[in-house]
PABAFI-33374 format. One record per residue (C-alpha): residue number from 1; x, y, z. Coordinates in Angstrom, 3 decimals. Layout:
<sites>
SITE  pos        xx        yy        zz
SITE  NUM         X         Y         Z
...
</sites>
This chain:
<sites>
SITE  pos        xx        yy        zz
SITE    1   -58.252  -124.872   -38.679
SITE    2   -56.282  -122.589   -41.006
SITE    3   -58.141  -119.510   -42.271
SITE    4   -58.131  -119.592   -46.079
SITE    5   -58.505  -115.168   -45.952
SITE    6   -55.419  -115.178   -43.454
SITE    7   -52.156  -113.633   -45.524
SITE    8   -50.160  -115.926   -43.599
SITE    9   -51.475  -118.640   -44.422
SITE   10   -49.144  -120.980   -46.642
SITE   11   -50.267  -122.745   -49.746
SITE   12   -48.151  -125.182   -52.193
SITE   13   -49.883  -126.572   -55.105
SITE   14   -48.511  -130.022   -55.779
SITE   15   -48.373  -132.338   -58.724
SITE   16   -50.795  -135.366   -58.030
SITE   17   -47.945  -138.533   -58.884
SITE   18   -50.708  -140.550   -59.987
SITE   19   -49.611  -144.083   -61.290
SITE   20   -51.536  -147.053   -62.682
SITE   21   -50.602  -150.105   -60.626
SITE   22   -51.070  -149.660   -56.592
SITE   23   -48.494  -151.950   -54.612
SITE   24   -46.733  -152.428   -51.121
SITE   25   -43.394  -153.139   -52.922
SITE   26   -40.885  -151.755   -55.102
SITE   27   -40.884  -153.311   -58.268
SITE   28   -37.914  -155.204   -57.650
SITE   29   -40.056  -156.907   -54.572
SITE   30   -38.241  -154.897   -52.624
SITE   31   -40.922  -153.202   -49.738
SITE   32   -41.475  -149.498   -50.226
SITE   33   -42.519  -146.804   -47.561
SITE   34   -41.087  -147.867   -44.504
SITE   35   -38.678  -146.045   -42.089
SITE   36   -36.377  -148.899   -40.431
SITE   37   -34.383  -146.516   -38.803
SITE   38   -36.992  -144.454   -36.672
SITE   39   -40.498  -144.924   -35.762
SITE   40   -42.687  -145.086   -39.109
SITE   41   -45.498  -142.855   -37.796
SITE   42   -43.290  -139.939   -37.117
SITE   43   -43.302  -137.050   -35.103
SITE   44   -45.969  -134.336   -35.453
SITE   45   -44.614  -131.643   -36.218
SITE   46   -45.474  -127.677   -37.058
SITE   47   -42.889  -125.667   -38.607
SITE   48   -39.707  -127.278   -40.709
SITE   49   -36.638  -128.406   -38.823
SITE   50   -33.770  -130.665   -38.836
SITE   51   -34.739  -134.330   -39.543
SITE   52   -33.912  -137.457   -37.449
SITE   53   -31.219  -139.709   -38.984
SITE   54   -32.495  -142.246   -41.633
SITE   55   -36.027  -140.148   -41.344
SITE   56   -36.344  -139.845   -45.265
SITE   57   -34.704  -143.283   -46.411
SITE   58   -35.368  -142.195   -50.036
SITE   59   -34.089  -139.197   -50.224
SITE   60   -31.468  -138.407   -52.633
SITE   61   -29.421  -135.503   -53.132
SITE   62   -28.883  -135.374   -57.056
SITE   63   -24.904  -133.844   -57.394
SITE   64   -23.529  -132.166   -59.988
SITE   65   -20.113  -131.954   -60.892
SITE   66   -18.541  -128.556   -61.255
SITE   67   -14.866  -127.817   -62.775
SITE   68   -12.502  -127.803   -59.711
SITE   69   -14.780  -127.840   -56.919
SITE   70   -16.257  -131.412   -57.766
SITE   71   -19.660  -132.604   -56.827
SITE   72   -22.255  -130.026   -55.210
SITE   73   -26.055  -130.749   -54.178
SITE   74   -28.219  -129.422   -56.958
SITE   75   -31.600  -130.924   -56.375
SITE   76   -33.490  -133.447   -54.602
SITE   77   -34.553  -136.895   -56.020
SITE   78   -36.473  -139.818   -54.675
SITE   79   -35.369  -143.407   -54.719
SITE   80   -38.476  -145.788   -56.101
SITE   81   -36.575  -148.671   -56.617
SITE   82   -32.910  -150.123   -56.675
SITE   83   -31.994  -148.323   -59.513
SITE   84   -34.440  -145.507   -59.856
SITE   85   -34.422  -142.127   -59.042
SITE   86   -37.756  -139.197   -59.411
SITE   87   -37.155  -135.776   -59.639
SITE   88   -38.288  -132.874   -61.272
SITE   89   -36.964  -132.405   -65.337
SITE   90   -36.372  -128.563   -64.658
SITE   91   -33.275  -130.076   -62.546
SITE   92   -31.343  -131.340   -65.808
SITE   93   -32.611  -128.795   -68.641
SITE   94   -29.045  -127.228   -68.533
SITE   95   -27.286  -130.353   -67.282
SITE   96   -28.455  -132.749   -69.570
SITE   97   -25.007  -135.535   -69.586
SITE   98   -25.611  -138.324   -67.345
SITE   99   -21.830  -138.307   -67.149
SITE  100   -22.093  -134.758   -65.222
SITE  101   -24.252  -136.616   -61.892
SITE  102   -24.315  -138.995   -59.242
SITE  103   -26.924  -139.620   -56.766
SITE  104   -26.048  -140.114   -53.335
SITE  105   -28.437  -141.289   -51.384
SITE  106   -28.557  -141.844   -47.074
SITE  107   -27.625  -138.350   -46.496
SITE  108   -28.130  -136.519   -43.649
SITE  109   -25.294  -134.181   -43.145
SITE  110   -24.240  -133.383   -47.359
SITE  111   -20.495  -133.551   -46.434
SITE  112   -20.606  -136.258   -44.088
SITE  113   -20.865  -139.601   -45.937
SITE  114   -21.932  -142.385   -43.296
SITE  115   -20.951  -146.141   -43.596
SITE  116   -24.440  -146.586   -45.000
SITE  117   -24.229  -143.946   -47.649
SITE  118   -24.434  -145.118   -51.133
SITE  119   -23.021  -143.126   -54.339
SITE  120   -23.716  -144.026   -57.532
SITE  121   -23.059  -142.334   -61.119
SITE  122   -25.995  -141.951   -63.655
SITE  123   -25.843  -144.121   -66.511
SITE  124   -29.315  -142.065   -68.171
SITE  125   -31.247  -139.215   -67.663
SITE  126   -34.876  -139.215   -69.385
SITE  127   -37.128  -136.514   -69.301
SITE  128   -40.750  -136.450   -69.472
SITE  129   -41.648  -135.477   -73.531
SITE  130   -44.450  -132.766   -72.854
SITE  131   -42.315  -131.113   -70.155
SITE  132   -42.882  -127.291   -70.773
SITE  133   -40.694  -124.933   -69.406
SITE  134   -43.005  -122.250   -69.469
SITE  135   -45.449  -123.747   -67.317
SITE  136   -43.390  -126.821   -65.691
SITE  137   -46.272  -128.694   -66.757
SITE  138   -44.878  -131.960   -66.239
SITE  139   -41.989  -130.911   -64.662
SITE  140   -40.784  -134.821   -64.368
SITE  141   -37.980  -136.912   -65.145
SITE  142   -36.119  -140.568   -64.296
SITE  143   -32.532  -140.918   -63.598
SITE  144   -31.349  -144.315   -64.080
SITE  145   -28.283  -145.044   -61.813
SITE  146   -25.433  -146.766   -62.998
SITE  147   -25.614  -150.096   -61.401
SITE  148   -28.300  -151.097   -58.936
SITE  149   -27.959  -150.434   -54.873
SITE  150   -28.262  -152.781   -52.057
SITE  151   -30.930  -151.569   -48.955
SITE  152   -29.885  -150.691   -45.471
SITE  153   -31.838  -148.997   -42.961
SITE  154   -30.674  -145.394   -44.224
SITE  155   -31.799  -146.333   -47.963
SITE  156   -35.193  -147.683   -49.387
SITE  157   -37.689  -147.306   -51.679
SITE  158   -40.589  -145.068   -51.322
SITE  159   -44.172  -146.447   -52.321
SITE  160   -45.628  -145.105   -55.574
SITE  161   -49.740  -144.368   -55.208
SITE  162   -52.403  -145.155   -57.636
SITE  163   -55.874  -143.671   -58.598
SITE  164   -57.152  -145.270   -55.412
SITE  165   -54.929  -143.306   -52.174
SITE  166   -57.291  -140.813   -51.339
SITE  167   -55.776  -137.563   -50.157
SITE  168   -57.795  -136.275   -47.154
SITE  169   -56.839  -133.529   -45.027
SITE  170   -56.497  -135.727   -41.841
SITE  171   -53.535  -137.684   -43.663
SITE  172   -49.820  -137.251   -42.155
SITE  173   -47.612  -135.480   -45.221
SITE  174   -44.159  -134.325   -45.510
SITE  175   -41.499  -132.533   -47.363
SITE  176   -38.156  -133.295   -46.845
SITE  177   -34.860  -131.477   -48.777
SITE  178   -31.646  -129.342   -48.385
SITE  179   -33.663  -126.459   -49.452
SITE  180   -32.397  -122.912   -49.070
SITE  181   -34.185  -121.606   -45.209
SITE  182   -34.017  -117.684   -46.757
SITE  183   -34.137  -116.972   -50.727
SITE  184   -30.767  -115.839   -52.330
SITE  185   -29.289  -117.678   -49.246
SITE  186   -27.096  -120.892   -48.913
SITE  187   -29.433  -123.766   -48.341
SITE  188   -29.194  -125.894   -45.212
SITE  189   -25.983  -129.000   -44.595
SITE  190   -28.568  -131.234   -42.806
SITE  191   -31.629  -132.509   -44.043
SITE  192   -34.533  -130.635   -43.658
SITE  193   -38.220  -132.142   -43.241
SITE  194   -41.785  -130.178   -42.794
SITE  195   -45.551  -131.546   -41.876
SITE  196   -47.848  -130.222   -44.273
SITE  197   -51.969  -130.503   -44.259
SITE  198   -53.977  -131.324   -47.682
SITE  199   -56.410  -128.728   -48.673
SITE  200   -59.701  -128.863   -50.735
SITE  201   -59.327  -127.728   -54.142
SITE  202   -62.387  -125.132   -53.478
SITE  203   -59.813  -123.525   -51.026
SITE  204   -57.028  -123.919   -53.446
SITE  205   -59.114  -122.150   -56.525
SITE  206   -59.953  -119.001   -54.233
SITE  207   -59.781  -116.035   -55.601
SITE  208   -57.416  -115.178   -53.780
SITE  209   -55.739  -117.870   -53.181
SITE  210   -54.479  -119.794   -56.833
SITE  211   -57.735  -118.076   -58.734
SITE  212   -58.842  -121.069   -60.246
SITE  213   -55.354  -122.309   -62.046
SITE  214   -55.571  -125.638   -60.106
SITE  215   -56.775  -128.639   -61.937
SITE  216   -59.127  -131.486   -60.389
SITE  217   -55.934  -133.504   -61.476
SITE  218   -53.821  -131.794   -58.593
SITE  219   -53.728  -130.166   -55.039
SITE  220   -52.688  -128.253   -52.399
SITE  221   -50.874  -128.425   -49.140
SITE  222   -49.701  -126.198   -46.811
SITE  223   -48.997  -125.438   -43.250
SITE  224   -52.041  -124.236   -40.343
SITE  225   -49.207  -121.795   -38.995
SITE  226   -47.620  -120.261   -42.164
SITE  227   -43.371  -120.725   -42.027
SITE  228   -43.239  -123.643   -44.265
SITE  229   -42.090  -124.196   -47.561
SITE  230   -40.036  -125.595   -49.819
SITE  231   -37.188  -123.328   -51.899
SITE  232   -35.150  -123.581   -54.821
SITE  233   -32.530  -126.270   -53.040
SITE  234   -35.247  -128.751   -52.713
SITE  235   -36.132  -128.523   -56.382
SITE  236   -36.955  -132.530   -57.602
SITE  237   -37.547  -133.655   -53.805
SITE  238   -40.834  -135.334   -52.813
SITE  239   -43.963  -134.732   -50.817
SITE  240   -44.640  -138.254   -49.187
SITE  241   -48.232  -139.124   -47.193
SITE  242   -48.592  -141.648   -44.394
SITE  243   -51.167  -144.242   -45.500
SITE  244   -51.696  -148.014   -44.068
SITE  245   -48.047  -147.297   -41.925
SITE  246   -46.534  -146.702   -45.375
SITE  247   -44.890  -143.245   -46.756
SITE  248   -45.853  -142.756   -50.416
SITE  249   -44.726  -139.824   -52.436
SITE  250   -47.265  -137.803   -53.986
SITE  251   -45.676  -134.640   -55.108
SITE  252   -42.524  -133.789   -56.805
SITE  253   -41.304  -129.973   -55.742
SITE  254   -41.346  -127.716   -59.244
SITE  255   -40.420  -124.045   -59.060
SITE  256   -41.023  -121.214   -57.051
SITE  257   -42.895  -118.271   -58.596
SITE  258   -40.461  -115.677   -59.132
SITE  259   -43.759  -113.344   -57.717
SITE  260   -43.180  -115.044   -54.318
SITE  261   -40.785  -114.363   -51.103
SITE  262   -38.920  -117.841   -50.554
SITE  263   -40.235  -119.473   -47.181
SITE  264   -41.819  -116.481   -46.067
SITE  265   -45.611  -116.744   -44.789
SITE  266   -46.728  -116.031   -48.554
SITE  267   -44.705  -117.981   -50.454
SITE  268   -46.578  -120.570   -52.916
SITE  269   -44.908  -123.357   -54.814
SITE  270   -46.553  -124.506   -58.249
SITE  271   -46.158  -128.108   -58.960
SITE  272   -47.082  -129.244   -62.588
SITE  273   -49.942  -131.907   -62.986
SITE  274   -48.521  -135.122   -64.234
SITE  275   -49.901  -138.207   -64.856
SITE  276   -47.348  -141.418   -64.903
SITE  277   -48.018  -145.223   -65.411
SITE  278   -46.240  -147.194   -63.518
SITE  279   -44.910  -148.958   -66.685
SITE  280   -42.913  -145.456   -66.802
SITE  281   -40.027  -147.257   -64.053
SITE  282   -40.195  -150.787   -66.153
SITE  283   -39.832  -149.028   -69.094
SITE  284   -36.852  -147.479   -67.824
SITE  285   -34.548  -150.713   -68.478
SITE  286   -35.186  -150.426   -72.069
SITE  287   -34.139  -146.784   -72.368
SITE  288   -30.792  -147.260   -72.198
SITE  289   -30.859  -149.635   -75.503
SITE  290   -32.052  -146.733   -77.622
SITE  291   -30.058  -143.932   -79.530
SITE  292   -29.935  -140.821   -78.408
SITE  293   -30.307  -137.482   -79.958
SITE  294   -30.453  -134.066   -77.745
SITE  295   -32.773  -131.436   -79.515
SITE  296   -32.580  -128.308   -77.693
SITE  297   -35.499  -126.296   -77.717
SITE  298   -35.073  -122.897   -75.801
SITE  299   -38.196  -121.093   -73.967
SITE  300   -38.004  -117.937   -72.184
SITE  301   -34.912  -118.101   -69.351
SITE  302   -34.754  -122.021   -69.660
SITE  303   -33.582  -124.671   -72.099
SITE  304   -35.331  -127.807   -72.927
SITE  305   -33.867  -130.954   -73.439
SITE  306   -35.552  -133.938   -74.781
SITE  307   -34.286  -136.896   -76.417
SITE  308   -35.675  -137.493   -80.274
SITE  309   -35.342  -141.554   -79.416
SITE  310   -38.080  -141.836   -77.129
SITE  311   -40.445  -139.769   -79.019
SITE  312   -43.041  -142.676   -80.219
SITE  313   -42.131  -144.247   -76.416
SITE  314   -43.680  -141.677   -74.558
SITE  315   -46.467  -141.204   -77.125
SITE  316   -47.135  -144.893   -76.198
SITE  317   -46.926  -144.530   -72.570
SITE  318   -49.316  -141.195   -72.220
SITE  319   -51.728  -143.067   -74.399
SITE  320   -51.719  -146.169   -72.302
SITE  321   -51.721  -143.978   -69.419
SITE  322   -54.777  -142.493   -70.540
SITE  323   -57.216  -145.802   -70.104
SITE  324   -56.061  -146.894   -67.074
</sites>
């Protein structure tokens, strides 16, 4: 058992995914959560390391392209369907052009595209309306790739949760990314993964611990041994639970507190609460027929960029989102 009074001990606070409709498949029928490649229970591990090959079928390195040096990994993303990517909207406040990214997804090595890999430009980028950049409350958004992908054993789906997984501390959990190993150092070429343990939110609200700043609507996870976290290269990259010998994501990686030491034995990750229906993916293929308008709206260090066109959208979404 971890000591909650131990310095070491490592806590993440992560956003609770919630979404309204509960279901083995993608929504394209496509089955979600399952790991053709390796064994679907996994191994147990302590401590972060080097994943297997094809571990993380749904992971997705989101790439930015940069003048002369072309595409470089900026965040992590996770595939929820053939055409759908999650990640967090802090990812694309300064990078806001759909034109600028392409997701590549079945990566293990980011310079070493396999016969499986699949790369695909982003036709749209939306981000979640009530995103705040001070808090990364809601610190969400959808990229819509440019034409839909075909499944192999390196790339599927992940399963999307509903009101009804119960988190329990016995469940199997993981982060995966490219995320930096040492802060204000080059993140890692191969991708990472980490077993994490969910906490009770009396441990989480300690004193001395998160003091109370997490909300019934989230959690927290975090390693028995200290030494694991996620960093700044792993921004938009998921936190998936084992449940019924399916993986289903749960968490979407935020921001590190500035206050923190990255991947050290203290370091905490915040994850902003969010709330999603699963009408949020459907409601994707409309998106793309509506005009859009960038309004910049600029908040401390960061810039906020949301699109005037979907305004009385996601009004209608959170409020639907709201009975179910």
């Amino acid at each position: 058992m971890i000591n909650p009074s131990s310095p070491l001990a490592v806590i993440s606070l992560f956003s609770l995914a919630l979404f309204c409709v509960a279901s083995s498949f993608a929504k394209d029928g496509q089955e979600c959560g399952t790991r053709p490649a390796i064994s679907t229970s996994g191994s147990r591990i302590v401590g972060g390391h080097e994943s297997e090959e094809g571990a993380w079928p749904w992971q997705v390195s989101l790439q930015v392209y940069k003048h002369g040096g072309g595409f470089i990994h900026l965040c992590g993303g996770t595939l929820i369907n053939n055409r759908t990517v999650l990640t967090a909207a802090h990812c694309c406040t300064t990078k806001m052009f759909p034109e600028m990214w392409r997701a590549v997804i079945g990566l293990h090595h980011l310079f070493r595209h396999k016969t499986y890999t699949i790369r695909r430009r982003v036709q749209a980028i939306r981000i979640h309306y009530f995103f705040d950049t001070a808090t990364y409350k809601d610190d969400i958004a959808v990229f819509h790739l440019s034409k839909p992908i075909t499944f192999n054993s390196y790339v599927q789906p992940v399963c999307l949760p509903n009101f009804t997984l119960a988190l329990t501390s016995d469940m199997t959990c993981f982060i995966s990314g490219w995320g930096m190993k040492k802060e204000k150092t080059r993140g890692s070429f191969t991708l990472q993964e980490a077993q994490l343990r969910i906490f009770s939110l009396d441990i989480c609200n300690r004193y001395d611990w998160h003091a109370g700043s997490v909300p019934d609507t989230a959690f927290c996870a975090g390693s028995e041994t200290g030494g694991v976290d996620t960093c700044q290269g792993d921004s938009g990259g998921p936190l998936v639970c084992l449940s019924d010998s399916k993986y289903y994501i749960v968490g979407i990686t935020s921001y590190v507190s500035s206050l923190m030491v990255c991947c050290s034995g203290i370091a905490s990750l915040v994850h902003a609460q969010s709330v999603i229906c699963y009408d949020l993916i459907d409601s994707t293929q409309l998106l793309s027929l509506l005009p859009v308008s960038v309004v910049f709206v600029c908040s401390r260090f960061f810039t906020f960029v949301s699109y005037g066109a979907l305004l009385s959208w996601l009004q209608l979404l959170l409020n639907r989102s709201s009975s179910c």
